[in-house]
VOBA-1610 file (N, C-alpha, C; in pm, whole numbers, padded with zeros to 5 digits, always signed):
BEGIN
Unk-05134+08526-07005Unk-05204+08621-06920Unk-05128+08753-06909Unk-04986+08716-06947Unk-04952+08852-06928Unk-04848+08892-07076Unk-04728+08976-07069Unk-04708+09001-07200Unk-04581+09111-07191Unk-04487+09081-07226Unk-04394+09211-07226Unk-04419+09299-07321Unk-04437+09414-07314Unk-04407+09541-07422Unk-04271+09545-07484Unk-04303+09619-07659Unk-04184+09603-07679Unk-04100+09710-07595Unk-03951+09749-07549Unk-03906+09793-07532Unk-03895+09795-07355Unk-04001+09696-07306Unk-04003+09687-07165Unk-03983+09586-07123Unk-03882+09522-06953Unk-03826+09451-06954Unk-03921+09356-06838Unk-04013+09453-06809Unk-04112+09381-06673Unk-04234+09362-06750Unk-04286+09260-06685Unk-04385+09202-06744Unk-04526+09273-06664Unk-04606+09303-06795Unk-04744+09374-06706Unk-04837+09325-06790Unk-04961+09334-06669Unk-05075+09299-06757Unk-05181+09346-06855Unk-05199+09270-06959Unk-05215+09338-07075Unk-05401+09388-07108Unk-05463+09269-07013Unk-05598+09344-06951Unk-05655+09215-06817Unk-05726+09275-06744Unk-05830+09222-06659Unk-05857+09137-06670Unk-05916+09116-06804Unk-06006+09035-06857Unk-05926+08862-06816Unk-05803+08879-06856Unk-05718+08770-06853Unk-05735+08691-06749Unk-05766+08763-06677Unk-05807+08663-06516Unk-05859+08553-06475Unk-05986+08626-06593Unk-06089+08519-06575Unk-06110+08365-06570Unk-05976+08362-06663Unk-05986+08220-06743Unk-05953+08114-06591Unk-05954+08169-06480Unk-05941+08091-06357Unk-06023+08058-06339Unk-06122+08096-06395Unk-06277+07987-06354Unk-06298+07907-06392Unk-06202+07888-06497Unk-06226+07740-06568Unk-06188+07577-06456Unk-06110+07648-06414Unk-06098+07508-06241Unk-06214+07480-06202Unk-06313+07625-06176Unk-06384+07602-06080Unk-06525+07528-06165Unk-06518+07569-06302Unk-06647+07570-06357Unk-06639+07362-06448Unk-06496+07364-06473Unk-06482+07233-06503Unk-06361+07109-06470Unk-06311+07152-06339Unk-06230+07155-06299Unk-06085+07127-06375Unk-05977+07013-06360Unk-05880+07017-06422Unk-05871+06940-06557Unk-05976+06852-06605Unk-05989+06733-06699Unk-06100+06798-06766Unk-06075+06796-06965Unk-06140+06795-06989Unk-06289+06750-07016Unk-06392+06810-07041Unk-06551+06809-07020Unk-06626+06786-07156Unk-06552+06744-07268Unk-06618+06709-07389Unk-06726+06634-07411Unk-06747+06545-07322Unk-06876+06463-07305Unk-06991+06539-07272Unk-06932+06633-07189Unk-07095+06687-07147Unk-07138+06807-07223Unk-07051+06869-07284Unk-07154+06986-07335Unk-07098+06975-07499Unk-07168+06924-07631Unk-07112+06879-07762Unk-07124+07042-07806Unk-07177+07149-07760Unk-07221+07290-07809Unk-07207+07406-07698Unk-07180+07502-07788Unk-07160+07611-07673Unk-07186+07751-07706Unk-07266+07830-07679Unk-07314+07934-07718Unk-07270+08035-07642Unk-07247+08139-07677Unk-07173+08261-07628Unk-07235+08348-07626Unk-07247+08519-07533Unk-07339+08657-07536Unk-07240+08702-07474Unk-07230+08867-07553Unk-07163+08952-07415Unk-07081+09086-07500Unk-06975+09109-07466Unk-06923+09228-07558Unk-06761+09158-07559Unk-06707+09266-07554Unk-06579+09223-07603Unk-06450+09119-07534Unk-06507+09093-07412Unk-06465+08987-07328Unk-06478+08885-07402Unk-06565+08854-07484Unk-06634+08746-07472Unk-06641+08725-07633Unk-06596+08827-07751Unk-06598+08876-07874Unk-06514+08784-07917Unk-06492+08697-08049Unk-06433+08577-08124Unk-06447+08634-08251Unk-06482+08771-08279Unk-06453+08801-08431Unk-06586+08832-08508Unk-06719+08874-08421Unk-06829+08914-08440Unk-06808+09118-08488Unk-06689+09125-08428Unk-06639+09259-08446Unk-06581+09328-08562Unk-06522+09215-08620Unk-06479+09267-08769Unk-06588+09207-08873Unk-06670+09182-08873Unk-06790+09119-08961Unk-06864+09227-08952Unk-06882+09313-08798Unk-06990+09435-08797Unk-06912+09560-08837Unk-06829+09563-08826Unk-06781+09699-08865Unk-06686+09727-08966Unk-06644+09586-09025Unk-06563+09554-09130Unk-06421+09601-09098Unk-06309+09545-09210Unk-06175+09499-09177Unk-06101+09661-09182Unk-06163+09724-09334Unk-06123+09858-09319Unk-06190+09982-09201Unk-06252+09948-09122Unk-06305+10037-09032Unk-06224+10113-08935Unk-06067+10069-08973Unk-05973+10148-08854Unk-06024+10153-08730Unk-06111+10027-08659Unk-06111+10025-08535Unk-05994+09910-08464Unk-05902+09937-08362Unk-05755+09892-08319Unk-05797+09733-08350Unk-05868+09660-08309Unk-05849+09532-08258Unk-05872+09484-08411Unk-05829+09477-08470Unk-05820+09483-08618Unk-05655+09464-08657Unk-05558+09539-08593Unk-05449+09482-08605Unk-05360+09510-08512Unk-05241+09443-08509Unk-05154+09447-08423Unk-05160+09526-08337Unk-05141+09547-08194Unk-05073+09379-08123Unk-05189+09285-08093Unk-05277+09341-08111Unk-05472+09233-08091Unk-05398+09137-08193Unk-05388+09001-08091Unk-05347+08823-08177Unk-05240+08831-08210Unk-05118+08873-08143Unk-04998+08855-08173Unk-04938+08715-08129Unk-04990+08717-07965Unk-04960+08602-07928Unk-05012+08482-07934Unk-05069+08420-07995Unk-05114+08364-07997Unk-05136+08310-08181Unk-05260+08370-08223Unk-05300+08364-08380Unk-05225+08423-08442Unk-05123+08491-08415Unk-05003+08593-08505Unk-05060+08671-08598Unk-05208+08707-08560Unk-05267+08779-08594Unk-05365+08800-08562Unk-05426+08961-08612Unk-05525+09078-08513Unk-05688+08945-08581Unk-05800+08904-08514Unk-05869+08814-08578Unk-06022+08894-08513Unk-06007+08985-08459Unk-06122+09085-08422Unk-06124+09047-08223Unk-06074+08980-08235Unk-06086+08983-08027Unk-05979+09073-07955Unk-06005+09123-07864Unk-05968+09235-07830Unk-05926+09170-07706Unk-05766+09149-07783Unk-05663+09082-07647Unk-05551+09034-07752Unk-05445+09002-07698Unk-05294+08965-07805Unk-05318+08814-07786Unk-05388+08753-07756Unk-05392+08635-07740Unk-05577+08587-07755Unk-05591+08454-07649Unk-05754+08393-07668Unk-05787+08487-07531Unk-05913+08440-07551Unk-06000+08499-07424Unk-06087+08380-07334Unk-06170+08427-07227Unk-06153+08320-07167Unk-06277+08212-07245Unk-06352+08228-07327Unk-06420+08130-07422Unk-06359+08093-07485Unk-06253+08102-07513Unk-06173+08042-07635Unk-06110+07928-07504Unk-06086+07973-07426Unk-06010+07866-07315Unk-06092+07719-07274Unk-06269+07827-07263Unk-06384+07707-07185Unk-06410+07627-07309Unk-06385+07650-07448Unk-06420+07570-07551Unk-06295+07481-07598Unk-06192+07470-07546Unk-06062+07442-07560Unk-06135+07313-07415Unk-06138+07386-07290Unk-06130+07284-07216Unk-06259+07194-07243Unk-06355+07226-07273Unk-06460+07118-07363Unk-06424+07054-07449Unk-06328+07024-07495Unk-06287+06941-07604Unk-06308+06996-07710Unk-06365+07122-07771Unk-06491+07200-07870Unk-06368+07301-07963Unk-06401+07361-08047Unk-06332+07442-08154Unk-06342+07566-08139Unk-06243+07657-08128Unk-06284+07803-08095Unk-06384+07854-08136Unk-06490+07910-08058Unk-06709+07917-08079Unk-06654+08023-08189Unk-06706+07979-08297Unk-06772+08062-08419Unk-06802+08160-08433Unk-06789+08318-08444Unk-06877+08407-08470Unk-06966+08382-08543Unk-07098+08483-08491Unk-07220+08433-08543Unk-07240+08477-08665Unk-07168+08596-08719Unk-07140+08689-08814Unk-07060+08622-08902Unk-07013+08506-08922Unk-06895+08452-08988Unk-06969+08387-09060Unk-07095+08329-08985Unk-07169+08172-09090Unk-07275+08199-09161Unk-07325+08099-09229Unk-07424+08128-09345Unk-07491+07999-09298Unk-07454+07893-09301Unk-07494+07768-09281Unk-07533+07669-09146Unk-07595+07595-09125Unk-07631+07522-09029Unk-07500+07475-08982Unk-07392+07359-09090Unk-07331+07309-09022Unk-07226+07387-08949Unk-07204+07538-09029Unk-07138+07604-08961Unk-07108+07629-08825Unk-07178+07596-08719Unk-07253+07642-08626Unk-07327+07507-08552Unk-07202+07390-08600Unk-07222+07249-08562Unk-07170+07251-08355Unk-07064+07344-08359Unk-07053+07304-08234Unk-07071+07433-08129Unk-07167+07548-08184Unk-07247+07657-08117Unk-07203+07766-08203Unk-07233+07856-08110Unk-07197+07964-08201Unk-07173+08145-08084Unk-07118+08197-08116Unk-07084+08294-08037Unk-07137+08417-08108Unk-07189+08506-08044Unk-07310+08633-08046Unk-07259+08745-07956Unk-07122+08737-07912Unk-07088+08881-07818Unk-07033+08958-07889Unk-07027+09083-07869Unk-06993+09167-07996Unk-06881+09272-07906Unk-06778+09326-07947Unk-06710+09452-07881Unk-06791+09586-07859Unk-06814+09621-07755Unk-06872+09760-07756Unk-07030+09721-07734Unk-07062+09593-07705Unk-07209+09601-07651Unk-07260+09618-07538Unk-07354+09663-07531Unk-07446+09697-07389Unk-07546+09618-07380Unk-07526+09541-07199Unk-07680+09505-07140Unk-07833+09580-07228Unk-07801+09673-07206Unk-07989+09748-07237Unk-07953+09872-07376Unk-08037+09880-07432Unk-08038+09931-07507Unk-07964+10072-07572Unk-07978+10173-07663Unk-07998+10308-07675Unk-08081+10367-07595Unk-08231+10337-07641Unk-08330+10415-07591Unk-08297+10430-07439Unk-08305+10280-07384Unk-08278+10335-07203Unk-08204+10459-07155Unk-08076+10430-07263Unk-07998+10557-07203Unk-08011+10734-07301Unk-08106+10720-07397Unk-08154+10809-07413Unk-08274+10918-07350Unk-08354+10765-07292Unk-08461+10847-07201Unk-08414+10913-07073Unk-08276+10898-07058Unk-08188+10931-06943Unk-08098+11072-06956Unk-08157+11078-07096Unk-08045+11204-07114Unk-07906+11161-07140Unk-07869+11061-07185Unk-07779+11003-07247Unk-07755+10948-07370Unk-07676+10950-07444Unk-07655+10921-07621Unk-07553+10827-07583Unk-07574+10714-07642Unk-07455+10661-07631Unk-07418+10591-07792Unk-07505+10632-07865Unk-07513+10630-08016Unk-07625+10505-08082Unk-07735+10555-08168Unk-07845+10457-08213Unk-07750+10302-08252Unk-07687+10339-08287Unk-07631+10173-08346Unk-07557+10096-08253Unk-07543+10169-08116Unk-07475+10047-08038Unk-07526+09936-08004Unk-07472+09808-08061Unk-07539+09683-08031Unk-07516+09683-07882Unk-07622+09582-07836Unk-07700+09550-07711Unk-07712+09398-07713Unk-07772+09365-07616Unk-07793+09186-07541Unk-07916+09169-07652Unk-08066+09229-07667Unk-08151+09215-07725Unk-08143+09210-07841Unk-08018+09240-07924Unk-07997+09241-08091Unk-07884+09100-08090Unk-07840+09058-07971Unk-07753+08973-07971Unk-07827+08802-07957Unk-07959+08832-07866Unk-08067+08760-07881Unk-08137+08705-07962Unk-08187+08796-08115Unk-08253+08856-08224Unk-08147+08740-08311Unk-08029+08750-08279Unk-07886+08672-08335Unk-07939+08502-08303Unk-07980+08513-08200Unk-08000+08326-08186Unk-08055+08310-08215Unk-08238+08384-08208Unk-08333+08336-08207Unk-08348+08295-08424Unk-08270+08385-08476Unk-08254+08362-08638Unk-08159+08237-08637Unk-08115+08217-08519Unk-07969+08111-08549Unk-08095+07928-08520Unk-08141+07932-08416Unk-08292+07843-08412Unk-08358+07816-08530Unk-08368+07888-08574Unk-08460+07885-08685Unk-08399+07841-08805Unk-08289+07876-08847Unk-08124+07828-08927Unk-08172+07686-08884Unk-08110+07628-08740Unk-08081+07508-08704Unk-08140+07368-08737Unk-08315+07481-08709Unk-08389+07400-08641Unk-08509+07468-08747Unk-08553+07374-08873Unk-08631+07472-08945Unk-08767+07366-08914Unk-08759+07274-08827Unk-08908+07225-08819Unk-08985+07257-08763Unk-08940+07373-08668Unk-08947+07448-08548Unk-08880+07435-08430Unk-08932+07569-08338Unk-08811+07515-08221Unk-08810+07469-08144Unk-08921+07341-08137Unk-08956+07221-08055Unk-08867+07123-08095Unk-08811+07121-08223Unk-08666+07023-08245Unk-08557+07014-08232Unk-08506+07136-08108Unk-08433+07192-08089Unk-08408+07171-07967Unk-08492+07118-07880Unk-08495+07104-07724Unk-08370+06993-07713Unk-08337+06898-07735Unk-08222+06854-07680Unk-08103+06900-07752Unk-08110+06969-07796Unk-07984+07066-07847Unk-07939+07171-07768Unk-08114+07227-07743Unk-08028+07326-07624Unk-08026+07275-07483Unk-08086+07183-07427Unk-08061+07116-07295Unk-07908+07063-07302Unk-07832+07057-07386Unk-07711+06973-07397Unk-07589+07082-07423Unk-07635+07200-07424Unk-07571+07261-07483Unk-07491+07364-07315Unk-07404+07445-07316Unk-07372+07549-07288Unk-07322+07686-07303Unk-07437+07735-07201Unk-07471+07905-07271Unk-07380+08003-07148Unk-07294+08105-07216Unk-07196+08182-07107Unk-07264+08324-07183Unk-07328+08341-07049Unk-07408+08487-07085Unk-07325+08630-07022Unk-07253+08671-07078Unk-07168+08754-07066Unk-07035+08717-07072Unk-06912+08815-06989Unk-06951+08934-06912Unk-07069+09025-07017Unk-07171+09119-06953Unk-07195+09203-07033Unk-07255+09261-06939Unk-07294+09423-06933Unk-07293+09535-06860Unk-07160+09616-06846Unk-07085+09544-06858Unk-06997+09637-06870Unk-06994+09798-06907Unk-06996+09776-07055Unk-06971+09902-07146Unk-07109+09987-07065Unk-07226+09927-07049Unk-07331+10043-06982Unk-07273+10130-06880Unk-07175+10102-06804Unk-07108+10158-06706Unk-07007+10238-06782Unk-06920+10138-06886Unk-06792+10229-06951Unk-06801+10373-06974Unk-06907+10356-07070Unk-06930+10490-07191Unk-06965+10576-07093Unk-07056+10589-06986Unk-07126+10729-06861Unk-06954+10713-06811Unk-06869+10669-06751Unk-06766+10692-06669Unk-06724+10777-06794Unk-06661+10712-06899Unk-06579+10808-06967Unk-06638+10917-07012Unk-06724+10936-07007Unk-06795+11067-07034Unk-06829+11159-06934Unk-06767+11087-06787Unk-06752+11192-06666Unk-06908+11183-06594Unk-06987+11139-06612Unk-07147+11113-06523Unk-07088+11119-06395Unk-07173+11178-06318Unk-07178+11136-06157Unk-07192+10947-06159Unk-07074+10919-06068Unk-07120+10755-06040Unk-07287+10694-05968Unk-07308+10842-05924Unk-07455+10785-05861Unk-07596+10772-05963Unk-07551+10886-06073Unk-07656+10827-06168Unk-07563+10690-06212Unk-07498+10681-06269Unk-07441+10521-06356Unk-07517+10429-06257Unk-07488+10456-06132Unk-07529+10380-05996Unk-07664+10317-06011Unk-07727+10411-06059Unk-07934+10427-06096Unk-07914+10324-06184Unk-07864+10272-06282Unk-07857+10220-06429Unk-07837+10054-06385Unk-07783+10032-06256Unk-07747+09916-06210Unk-07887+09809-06212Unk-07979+09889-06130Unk-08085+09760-06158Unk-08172+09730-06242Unk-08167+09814-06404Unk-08197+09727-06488Unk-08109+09675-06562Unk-07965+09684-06587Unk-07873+09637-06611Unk-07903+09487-06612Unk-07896+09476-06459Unk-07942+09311-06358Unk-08094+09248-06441Unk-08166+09347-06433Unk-08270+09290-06478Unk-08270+09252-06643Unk-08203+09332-06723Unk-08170+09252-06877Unk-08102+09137-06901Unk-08041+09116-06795Unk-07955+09001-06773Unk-07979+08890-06727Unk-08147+08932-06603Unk-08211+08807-06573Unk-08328+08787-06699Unk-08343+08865-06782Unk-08493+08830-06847Unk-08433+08790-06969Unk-08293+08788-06974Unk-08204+08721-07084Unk-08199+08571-07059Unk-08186+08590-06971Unk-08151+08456-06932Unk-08299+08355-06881Unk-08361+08413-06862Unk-08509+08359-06882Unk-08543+08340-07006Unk-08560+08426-07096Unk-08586+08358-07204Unk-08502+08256-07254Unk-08388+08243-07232Unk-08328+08130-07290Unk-08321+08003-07187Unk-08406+07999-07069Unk-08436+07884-06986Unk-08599+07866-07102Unk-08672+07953-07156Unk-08761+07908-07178Unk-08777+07857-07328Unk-08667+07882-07392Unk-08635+07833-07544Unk-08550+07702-07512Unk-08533+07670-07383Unk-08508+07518-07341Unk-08347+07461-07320Unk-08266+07612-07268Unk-08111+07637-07175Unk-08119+07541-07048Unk-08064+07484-07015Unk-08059+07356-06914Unk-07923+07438-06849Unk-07813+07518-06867Unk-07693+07494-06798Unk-07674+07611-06894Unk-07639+07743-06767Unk-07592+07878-06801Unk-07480+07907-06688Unk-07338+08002-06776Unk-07235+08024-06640Unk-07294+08215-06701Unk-07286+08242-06565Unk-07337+08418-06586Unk-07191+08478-06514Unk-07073+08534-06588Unk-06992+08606-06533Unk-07034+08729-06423Unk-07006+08769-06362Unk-07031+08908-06290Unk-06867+09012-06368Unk-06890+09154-06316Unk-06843+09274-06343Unk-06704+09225-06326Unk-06583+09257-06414Unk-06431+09254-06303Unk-06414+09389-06238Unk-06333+09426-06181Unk-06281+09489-06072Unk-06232+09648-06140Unk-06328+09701-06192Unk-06261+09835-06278Unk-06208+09916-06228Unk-06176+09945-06106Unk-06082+10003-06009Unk-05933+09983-06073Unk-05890+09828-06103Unk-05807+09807-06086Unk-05716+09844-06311Unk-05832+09902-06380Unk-05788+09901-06502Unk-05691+10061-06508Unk-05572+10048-06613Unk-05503+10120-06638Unk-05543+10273-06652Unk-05690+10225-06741Unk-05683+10354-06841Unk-05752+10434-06706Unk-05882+10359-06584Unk-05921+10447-06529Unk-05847+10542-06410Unk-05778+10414-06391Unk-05636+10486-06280Unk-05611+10606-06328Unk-05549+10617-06439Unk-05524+10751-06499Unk-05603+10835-06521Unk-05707+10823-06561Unk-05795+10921-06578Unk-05879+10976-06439Unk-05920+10883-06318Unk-05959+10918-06246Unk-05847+10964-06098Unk-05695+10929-06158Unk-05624+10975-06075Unk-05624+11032-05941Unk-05595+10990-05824Unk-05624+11094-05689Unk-05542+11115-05596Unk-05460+11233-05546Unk-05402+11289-05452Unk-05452+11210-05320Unk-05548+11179-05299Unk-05590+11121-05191Unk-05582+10971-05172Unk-05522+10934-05024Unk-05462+10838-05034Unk-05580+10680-04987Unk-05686+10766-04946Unk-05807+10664-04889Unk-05895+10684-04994Unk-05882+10714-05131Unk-05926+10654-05294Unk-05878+10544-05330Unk-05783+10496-05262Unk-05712+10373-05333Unk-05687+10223-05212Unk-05745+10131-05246Unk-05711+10010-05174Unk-05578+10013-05180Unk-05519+09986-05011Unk-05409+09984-04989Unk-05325+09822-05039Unk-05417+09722-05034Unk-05341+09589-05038Unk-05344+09630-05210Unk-05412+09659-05311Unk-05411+09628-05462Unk-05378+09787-05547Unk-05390+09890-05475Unk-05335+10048-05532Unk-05477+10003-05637Unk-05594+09981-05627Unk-05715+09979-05677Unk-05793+10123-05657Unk-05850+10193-05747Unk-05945+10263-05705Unk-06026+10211-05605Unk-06066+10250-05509Unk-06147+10227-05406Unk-06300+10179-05436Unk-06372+10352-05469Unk-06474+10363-05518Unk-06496+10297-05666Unk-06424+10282-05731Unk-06498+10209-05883Unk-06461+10058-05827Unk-06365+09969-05752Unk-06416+09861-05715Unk-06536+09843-05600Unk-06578+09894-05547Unk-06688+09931-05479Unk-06788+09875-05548Unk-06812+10029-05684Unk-06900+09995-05765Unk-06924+09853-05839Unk-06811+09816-05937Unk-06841+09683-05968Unk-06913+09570-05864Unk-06874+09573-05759Unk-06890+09500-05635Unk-07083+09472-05626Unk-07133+09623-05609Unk-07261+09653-05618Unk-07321+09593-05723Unk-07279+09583-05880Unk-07324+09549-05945Unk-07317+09362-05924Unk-07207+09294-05899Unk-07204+09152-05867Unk-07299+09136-05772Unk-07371+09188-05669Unk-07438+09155-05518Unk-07568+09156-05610Unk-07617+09263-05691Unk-07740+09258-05737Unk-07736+09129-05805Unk-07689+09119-05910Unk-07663+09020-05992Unk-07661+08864-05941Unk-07610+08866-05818Unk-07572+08710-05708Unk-07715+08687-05681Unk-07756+08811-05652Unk-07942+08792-05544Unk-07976+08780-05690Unk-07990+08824-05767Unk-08125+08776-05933Unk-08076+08635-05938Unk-07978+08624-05964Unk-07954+08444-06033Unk-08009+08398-05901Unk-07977+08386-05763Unk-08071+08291-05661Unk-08181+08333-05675Unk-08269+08452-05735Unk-08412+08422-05756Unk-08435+08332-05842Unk-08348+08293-05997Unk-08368+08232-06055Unk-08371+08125-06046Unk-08282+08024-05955Unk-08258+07922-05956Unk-08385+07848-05890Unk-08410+07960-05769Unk-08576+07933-05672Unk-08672+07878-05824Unk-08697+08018-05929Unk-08798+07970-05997Unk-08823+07887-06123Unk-08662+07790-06129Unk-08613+07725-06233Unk-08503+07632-06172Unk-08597+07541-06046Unk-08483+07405-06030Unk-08457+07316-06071Unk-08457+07276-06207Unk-08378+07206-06260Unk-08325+07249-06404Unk-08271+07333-06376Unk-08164+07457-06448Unk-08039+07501-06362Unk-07904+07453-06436Unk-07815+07507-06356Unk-07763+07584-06357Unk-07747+07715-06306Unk-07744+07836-06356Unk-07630+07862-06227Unk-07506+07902-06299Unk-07338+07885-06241Unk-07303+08047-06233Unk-07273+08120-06166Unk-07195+08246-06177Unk-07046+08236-06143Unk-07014+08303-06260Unk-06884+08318-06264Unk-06779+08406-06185Unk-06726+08401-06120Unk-06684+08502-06038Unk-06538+08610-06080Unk-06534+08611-06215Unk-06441+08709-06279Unk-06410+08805-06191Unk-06442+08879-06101Unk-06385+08987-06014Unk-06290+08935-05885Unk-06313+08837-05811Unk-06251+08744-05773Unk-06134+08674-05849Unk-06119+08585-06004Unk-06065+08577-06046Unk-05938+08684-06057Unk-05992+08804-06085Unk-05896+08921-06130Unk-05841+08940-06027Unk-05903+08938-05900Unk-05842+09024-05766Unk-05724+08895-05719Unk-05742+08765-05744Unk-05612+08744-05765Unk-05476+08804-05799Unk-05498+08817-05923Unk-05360+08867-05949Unk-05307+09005-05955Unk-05406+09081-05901Unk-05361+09202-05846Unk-05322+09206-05700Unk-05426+09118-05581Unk-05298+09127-05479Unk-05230+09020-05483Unk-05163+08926-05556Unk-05059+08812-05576Unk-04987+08797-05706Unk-04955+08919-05782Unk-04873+08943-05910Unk-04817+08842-05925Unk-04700+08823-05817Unk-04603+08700-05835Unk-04613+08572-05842Unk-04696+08558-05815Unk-04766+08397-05862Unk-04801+08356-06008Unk-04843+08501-06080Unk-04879+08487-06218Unk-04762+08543-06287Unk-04643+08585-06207Unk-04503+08581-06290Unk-04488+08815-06325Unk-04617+08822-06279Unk-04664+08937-06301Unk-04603+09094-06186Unk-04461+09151-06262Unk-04421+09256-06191Unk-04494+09393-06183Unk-04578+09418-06264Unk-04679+09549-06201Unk-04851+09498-06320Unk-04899+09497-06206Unk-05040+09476-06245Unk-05105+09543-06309Unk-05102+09704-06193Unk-05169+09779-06271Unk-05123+09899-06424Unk-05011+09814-06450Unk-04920+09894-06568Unk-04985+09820-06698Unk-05025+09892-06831Unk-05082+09829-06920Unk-04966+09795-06996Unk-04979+09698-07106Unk-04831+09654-07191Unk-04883+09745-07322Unk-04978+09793-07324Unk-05001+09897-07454Unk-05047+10010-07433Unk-05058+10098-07487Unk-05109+10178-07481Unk-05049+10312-07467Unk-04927+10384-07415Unk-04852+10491-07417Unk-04792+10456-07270Unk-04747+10561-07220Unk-04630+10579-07091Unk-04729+10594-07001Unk-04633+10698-06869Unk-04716+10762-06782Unk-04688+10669-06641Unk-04791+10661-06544Unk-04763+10560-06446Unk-04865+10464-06475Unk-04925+10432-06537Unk-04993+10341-06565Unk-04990+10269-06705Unk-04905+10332-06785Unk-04859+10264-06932Unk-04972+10301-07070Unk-05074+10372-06989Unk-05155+10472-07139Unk-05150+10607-07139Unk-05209+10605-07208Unk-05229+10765-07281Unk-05321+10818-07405Unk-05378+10907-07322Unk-05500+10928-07483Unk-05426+10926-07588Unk-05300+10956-07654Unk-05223+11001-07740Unk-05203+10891-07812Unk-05224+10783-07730Unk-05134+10629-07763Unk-05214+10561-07786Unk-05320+10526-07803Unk-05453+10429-07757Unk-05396+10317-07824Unk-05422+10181-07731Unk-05357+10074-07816Unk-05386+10016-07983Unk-05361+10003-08028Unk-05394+09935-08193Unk-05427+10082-08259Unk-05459+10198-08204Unk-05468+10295-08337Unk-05350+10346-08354Unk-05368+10335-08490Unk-05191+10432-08570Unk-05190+10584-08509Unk-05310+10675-08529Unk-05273+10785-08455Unk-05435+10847-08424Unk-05397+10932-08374Unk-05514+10987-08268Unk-05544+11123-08351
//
């Protein structure tokens, strides 16, 4: 979870994301769960990414997570996930008894894709281009989305299951589906591009809503058991600290030195998100549909560092200097800027 830099003697954390993998107590508690779920299907962006990332954009594409320090610790090498180590699907398929989930981009074959298959990609968005074009926003025609990640199963069904996808129903009742994190990046790309937070703000409830009609369709292609992460705590990430920097001392949570207002925001986005899944569950009871509480997870170890061995939280282990350990100059995994 966490990671020394070279040349640094305190240990900091190397992203957010790492947090998460505390849900795995809650979601299967301490003993492995191999009996119950033989498959496991994955959606989301780069949280959640197993190497769907170097298949789309290929090995020479000079995008960082391509090599070092992405899989140092761990695979001793960069394998397209965007972290020096696993992520927290690599953990929930570990604690299932199951094989690190497959990119979906990797296989050709049925059996490939014997014990699920993973469809989250780095750099994807909840909702589309167009949404955020009709908004007066570009966030570029080719950014994959949830609906092209969808488009991914529904060809992967059909792979599986060529008698149709009525032969498929106890495959996917048996199976488990972790639909995200994703929304994220819909928020990322408007912050870094400086938007007022109150439009990004606007973007929140269909965000929620791609996420419930995602997840509807895959209760209705015959999903028995979905965990839906919520937002982590982007207040508390390196790069925005720095960039959104503030002289003012009631911008920042006093117990976590968190941006105030961008954990706020995430916050907003989990409450919408909490109320859709209890609509869902109302109109789909016997479907178990689990939220994950990744922002919680994270806010652990930002106000309790020392428990996770962790001397500054909000210091990144890559990325350049400064008080927060980046720098546009430095960006982690690119050679130069």
């Amino acid at each position: 979870m966490a990671s020394s830099a070279p040349g640094r003697g305190r240990r900091r954390l190397i992203s957010p994301a790492a947090a998460a993998a505390a849900v795995l107590l809650i979601l299967f508690g301490a003993e492995p769960a191999a009996a119950c779920y033989p498959r496991l299907f994955s959606f989301g962006d780069s949280l959640a990414d197993t190497g769907n990332f170097r298949f789309y954009y290929g090995n020479n594409s000079g995008e960082p997570a391509l090599r070092p320090p992405y899989g140092e610790t761990f695979f001793r090498r960069a394998t397209g996930r965007f972290s020096n180590g696993r992520l927290v699907v690599d953990f929930i398929a570990d604690t299932m008894g199951l094989p690190f989930v497959r990119p979906y981009l990797s296989g050709r074959r049925a059996e490939d894709f014997a014990s699920g298959a993973n469809f989250a990609l780095g750099g994807a968005t909840a909702l589309g281009p167009d949404f955020f074009r009709d908004r007066g926003y570009d966030i570029g025609r080719g950014r994959p989305h949830l609906d092209m990640e969808m488009k991914w199963f529904r060809d992967l069904l059909d792979l599986l299951c060529p008698g149709g996808r009525s032969d498929c129903s106890d495959m996917m009742s048996q199976s488990l589906f972790l639909v995200g994190e994703i929304g994220g990046n819909d928020y990322n790309l408007p912050l870094l591009s400086r938007l007022p937070i109150e439009k990004i703000r606007s973007f929140t409830p269909s965000v929620v809503a791609k996420i419930s009609s995602t997840i509807t369709e895959l209760i209705g292609l015959g999903a028995k058991t979905l965990v839906v992460p919520g937002n982590l705590p982007i207040g508390c990430v390196p790069r925005y600290l720095s960039i959104f920097k503030s002289d003012k001392k009631e911008d920042y949570e006093p117990e976590s030195g968190c941006l105030r207002w961008m954990n706020e925001f995430s916050d907003y986005h989990n409450k919408l998100l909490v109320e859709e899944l209890e609509k869902l569950r109302k109109l789909h009871p016997g479907v178990f549909i689990i939220y994950a509480d990744y922002y919680g997870a994270a806010m652990e170890i930002f106000l309790s560092p020392e428990r996770f061995g962790i001397e500054e939280p909000l210091v990144a282990c890559c990325g350049g200097e400064g008080t927060y350990g980046v720098s546009p100059a430095a960006a982690c995994g690119y050679l130069s800027l």
